[in-house]
MIFIVO-289085 format. One line per field, with one value per residue (C-alpha): residue number from 1; residue in one letter; x, y, z. Coordinates in Angstrom, 2 decimals, padded with zeros to 5 digits. Layout:
residues N
margu: c(NUM;...)
lopa: c(a;...)
X: c(X;...)
Y: c(Y;...)
Z: c(Z;...)
***
This chain:
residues 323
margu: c(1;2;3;4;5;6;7;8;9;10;11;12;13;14;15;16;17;18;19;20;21;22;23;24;25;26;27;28;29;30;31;32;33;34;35;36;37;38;39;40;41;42;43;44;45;46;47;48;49;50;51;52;53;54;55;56;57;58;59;60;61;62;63;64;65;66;67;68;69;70;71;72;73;74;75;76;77;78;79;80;81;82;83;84;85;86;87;88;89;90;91;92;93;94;95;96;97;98;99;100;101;102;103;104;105;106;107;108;109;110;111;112;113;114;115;116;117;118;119;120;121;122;123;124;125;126;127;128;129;130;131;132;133;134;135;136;137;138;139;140;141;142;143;144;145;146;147;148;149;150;151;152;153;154;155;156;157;158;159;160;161;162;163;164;165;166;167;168;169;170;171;172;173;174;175;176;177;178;179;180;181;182;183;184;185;186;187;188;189;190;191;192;193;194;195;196;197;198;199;200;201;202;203;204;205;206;207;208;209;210;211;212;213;214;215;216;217;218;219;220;221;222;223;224;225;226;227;228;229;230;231;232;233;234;235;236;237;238;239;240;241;242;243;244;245;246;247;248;249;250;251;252;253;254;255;256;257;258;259;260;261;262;263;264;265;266;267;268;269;270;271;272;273;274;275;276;277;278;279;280;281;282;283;284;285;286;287;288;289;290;291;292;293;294;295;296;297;298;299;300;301;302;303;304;305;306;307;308;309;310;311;312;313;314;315;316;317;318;319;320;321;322;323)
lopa: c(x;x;x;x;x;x;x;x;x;x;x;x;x;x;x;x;x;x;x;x;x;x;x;x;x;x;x;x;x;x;x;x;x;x;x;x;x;x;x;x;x;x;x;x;x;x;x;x;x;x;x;x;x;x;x;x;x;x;x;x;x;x;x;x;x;x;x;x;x;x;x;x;x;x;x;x;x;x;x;x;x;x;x;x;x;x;x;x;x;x;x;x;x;x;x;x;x;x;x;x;x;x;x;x;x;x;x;x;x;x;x;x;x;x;x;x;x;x;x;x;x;x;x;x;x;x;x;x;x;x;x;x;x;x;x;x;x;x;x;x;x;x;x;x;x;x;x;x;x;x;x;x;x;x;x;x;x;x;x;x;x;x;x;x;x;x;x;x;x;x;x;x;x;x;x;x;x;x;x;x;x;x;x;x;x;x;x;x;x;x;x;x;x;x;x;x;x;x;x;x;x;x;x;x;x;x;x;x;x;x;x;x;x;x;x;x;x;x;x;x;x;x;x;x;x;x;x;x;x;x;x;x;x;x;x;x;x;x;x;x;x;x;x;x;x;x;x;x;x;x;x;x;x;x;x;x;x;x;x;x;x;x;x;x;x;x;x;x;x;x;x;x;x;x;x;x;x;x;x;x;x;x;x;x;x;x;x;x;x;x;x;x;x;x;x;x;x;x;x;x;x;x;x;x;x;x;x;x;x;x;x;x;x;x;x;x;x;x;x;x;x;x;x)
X: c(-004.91;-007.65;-008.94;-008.34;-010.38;-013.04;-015.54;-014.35;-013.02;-016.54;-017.95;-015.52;-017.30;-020.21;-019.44;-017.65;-020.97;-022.78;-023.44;-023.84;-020.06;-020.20;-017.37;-017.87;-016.73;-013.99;-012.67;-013.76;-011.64;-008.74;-008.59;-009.11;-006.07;-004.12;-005.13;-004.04;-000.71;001.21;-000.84;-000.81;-003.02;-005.86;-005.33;-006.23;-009.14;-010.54;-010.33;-012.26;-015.14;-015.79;-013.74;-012.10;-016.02;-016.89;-013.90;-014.44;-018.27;-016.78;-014.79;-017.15;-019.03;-016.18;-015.70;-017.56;-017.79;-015.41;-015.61;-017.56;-015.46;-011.16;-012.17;-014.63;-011.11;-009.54;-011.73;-011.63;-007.25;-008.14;-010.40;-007.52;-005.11;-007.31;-007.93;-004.00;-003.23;-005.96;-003.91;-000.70;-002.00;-002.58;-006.20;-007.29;-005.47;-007.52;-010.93;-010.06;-009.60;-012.90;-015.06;-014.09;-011.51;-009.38;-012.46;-013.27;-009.95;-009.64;-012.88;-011.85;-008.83;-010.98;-013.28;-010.15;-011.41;-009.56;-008.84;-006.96;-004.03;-005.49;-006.92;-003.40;-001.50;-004.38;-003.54;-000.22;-000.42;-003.24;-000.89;002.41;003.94;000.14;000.09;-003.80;-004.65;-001.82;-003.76;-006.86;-006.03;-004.61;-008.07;-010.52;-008.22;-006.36;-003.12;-004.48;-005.10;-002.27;000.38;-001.36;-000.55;002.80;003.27;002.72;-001.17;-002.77;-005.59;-004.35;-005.99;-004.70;-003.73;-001.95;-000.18;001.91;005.38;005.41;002.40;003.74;006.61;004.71;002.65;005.74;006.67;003.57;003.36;006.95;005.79;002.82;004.62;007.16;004.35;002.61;006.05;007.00;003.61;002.27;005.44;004.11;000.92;-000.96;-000.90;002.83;002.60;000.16;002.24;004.92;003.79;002.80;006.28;006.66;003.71;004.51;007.75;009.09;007.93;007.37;011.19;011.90;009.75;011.36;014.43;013.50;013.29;016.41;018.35;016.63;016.40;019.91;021.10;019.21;021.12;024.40;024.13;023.02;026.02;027.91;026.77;026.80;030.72;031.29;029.42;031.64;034.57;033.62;034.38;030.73;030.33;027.62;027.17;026.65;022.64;022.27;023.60;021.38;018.63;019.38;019.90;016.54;014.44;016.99;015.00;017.12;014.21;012.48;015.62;015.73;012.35;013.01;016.04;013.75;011.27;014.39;015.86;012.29;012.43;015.89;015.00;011.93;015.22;013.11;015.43;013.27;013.65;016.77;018.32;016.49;017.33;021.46;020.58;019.52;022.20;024.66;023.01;023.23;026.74;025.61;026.17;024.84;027.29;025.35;021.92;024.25;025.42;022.20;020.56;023.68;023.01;019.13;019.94;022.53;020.28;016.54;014.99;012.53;009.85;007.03;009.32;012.98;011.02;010.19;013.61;015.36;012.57;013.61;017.16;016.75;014.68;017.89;020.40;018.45;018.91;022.05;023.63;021.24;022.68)
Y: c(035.66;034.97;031.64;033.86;037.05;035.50;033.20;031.69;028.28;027.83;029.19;027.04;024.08;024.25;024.50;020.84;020.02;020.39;017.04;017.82;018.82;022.68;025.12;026.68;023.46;022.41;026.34;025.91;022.43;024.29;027.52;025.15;022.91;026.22;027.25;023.86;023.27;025.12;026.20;023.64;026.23;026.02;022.27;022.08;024.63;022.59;019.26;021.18;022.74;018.65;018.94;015.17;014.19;016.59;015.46;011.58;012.47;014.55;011.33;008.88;009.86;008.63;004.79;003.04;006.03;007.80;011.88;012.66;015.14;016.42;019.66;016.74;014.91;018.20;018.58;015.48;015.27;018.61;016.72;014.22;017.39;018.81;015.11;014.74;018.00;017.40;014.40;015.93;017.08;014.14;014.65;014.72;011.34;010.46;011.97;010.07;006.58;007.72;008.46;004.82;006.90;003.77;001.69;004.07;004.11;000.58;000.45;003.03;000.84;-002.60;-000.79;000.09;003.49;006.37;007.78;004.04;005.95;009.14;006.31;004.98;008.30;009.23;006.40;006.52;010.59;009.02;005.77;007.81;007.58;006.85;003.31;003.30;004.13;001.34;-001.27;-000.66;-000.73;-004.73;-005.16;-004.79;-006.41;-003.95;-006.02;-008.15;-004.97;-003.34;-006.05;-006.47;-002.71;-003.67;-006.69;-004.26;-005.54;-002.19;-001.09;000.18;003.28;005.89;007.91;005.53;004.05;006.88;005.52;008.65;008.08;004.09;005.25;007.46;004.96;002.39;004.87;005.34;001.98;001.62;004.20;002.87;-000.56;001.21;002.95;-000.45;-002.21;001.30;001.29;-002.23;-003.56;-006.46;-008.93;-011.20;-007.98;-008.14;-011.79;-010.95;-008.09;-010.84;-013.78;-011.90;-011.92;-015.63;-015.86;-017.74;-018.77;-015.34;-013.41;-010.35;-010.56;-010.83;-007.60;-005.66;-006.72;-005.62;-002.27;-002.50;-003.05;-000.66;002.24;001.44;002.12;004.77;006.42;005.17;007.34;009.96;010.27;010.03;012.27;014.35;013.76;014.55;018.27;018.56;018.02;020.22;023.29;023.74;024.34;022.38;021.98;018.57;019.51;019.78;016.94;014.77;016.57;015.84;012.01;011.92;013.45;010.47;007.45;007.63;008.05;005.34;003.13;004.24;002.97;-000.41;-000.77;-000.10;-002.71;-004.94;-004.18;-004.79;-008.19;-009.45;-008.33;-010.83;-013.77;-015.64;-018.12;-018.38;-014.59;-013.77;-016.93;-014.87;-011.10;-012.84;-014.89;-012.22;-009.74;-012.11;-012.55;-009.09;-008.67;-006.92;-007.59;-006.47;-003.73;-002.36;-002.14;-000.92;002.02;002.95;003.04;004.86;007.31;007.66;007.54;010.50;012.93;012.11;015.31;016.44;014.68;015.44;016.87;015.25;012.42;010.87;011.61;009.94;007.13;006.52;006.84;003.73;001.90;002.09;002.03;-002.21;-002.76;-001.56;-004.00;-007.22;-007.08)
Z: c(004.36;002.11;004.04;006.95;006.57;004.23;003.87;000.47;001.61;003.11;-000.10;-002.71;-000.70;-001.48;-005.11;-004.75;-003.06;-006.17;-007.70;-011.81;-013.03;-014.40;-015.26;-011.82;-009.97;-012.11;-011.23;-007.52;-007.53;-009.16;-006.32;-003.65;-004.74;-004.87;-001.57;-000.30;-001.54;000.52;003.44;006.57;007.85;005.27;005.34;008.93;008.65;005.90;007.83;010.60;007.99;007.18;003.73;004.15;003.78;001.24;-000.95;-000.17;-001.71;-004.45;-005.68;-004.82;-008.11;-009.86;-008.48;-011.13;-014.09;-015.77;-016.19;-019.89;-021.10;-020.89;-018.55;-016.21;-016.15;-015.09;-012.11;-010.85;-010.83;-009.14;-006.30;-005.48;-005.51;-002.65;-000.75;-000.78;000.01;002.87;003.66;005.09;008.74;011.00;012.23;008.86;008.26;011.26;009.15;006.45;008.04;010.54;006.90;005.59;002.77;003.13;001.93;-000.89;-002.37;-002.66;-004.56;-007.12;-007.37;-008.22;-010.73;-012.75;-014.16;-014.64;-010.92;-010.25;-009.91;-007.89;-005.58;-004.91;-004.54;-001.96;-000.45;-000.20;001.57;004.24;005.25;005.23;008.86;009.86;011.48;011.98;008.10;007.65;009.89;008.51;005.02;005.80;007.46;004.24;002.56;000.32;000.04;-002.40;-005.17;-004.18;-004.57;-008.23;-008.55;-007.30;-009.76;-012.56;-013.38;-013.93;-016.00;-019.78;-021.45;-023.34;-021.13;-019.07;-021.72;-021.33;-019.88;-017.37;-015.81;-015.60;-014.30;-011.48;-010.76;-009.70;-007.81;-005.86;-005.21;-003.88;-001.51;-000.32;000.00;002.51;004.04;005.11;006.05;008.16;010.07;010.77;012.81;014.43;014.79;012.27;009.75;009.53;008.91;006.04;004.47;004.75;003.36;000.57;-000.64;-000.20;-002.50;-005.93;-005.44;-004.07;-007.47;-005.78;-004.39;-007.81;-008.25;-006.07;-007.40;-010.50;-009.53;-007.64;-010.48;-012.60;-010.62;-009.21;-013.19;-013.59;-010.66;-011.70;-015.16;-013.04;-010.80;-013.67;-015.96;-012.58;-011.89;-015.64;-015.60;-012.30;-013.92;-017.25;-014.57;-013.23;-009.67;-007.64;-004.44;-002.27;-001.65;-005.55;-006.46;-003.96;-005.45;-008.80;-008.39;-006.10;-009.33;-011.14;-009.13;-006.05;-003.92;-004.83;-005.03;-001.16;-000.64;-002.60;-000.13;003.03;002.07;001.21;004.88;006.21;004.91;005.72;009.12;009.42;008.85;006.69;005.26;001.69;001.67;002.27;000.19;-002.82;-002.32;-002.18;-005.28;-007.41;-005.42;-006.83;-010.34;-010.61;-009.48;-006.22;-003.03;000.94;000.83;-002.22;-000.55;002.55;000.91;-000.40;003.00;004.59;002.20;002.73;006.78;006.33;004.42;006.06;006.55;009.44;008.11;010.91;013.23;015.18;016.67;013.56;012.02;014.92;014.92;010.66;011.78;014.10;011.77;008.84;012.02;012.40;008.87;008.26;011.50;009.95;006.66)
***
């Protein structure tokens, strides 16, 4: 109603315009992220008042420097809040890729400073079910720093040495991963995306594997611990259950699974002959990864509507018949 009847999204703006950091922007930053987060509306009425741009700017300062003090920090986690936030309506996907966003990211990435991460979760929101953000990101080149994302090579400060902030991280780049396999389906950019995993003697198959197995554990003890409350006499429904193992890892043990299915689907002998060797070293099989995807094909929501949810239906319908 605010955004509506007022002038202060306009207003907030220009305070993110301002190039020296001062208390006013970090608070501007802050509102505007709150205004964001759950209004599609504001989102789209941003987009239109040039705020992709404005945001892109707003970051820029932060490619090659790091913010001088804790409440500097603040703001800037604050900017990437809004860019992401910015990032859910399609035409301001379609900003984003138009203002070379895609470029920008990939440059905070290489300079290794604090907003690495911010980079790759902005990434992630722009290439989600966005083939065009997905195509260009292969065309400058951005599969080279974000498979070393991928392989675990990231910069180490303080505040990363965190194990959450690891941990979100993987996940973000599990995402993104999924993201490029779900939108570039064909051409010499799939090849790329590809080979990548033939790379060094499959290591990145061994990756991915990796996280397979760890976030298939993690799930595991989940369920079980689950199963045991169940049994203890508490009553919980189907919905909270899912929910609970998702915050557990399973989401991102779907999204290891996609990429898997993604790459048994390209019938690269090399490829396959490793996911089934370290299946089997594991004491997994097919059936395994199966089950996982049977799940994540039973419970996908209406992600941008019941075109896309029948289009991801398909898409795990393929994998589920080629394994």
């Amino acid at each position: 109603m605010v955004c509506e009847k007022t002038k202060l999204l306009k207003w907030l703006l220009g305070k993110i315009k301002v190039r020296e950091f001062d208390s006013n922007k970090q608070y501007a930053s802050e509102i505007l992220a709150i205004l964001l987060q759950s209004s599609t509306a504001n989102q789209k009425k941003l987009g239109q008042m040039n705020g992709v741009d404005v945001m892109l700017q707003a970051v820029a300062m932060y490619k090659s420097k790091d913010p001088k003090s804790s409440d500097e920090e603040e703001m800037v986690e604050n900017l990437f809040d809004c860019l992401c936030c910015l990032l859910m309506p399609l035409e301001n996907k379609e900003r984003f890729v138009k203002a070379e966003g895609v470029e920008l990211m990939i440059i905070i990435m290489k300079q290794k400073k604090l907003a690495y991460a911010s980079a790759i979760r902005a990434l992630d929101f722009a290439m989600t079910n966005y083939p065009p953000a997905c195509e260009r990101f292969v065309d400058v080149l951005g599969l080279k720093t974000a498979f070393a994302a991928f392989m675990g090579k990231i910069p180490i400060s303080k505040k990363n040495k965190k194990e959450r902030y690891q941990e979100e991280l993987e996940e973000r780049i599990v995402s993104l991963v999924a993201s490029l396999f779900g939108g570039i389906l064909r051409g010499s950019r799939r090849e790329r995306l590809l080979s990548k995993f033939v790379e060094n003697e499959c290591e990145k198959i061994d990756r991915l594997m990796e996280l397979y197995i760890r976030y298939s554990d993690r799930v595991k003890a989940e369920t079980e611990r689950l199963d045991q409350i169940e049994f203890d006499d508490l009553e919980m429904d189907e919905d909270e259950k899912y929910n609970r193992k998702l915050e557990s890892g399973l989401y991102t043990l779907q999204l290891v699974a996609v990429i898997l299915g993604h790459i048994w689907c390209s019938e690269h002998s090399q490829m396959r002959g490793r996911i089934e060797l370290l299946l089997k070293q594991n004491k997994l099989s097919k059936q395994h990864v199966k089950d996982i995807l049977q799940e994540y094909h039973d419970n996908i929501g209406d992600l941008d509507g019941p075109e896309e949810k029948e289009r991801a239906q398909t898409k795990i319908q393929k994998f589920l018949m080629a394994l």
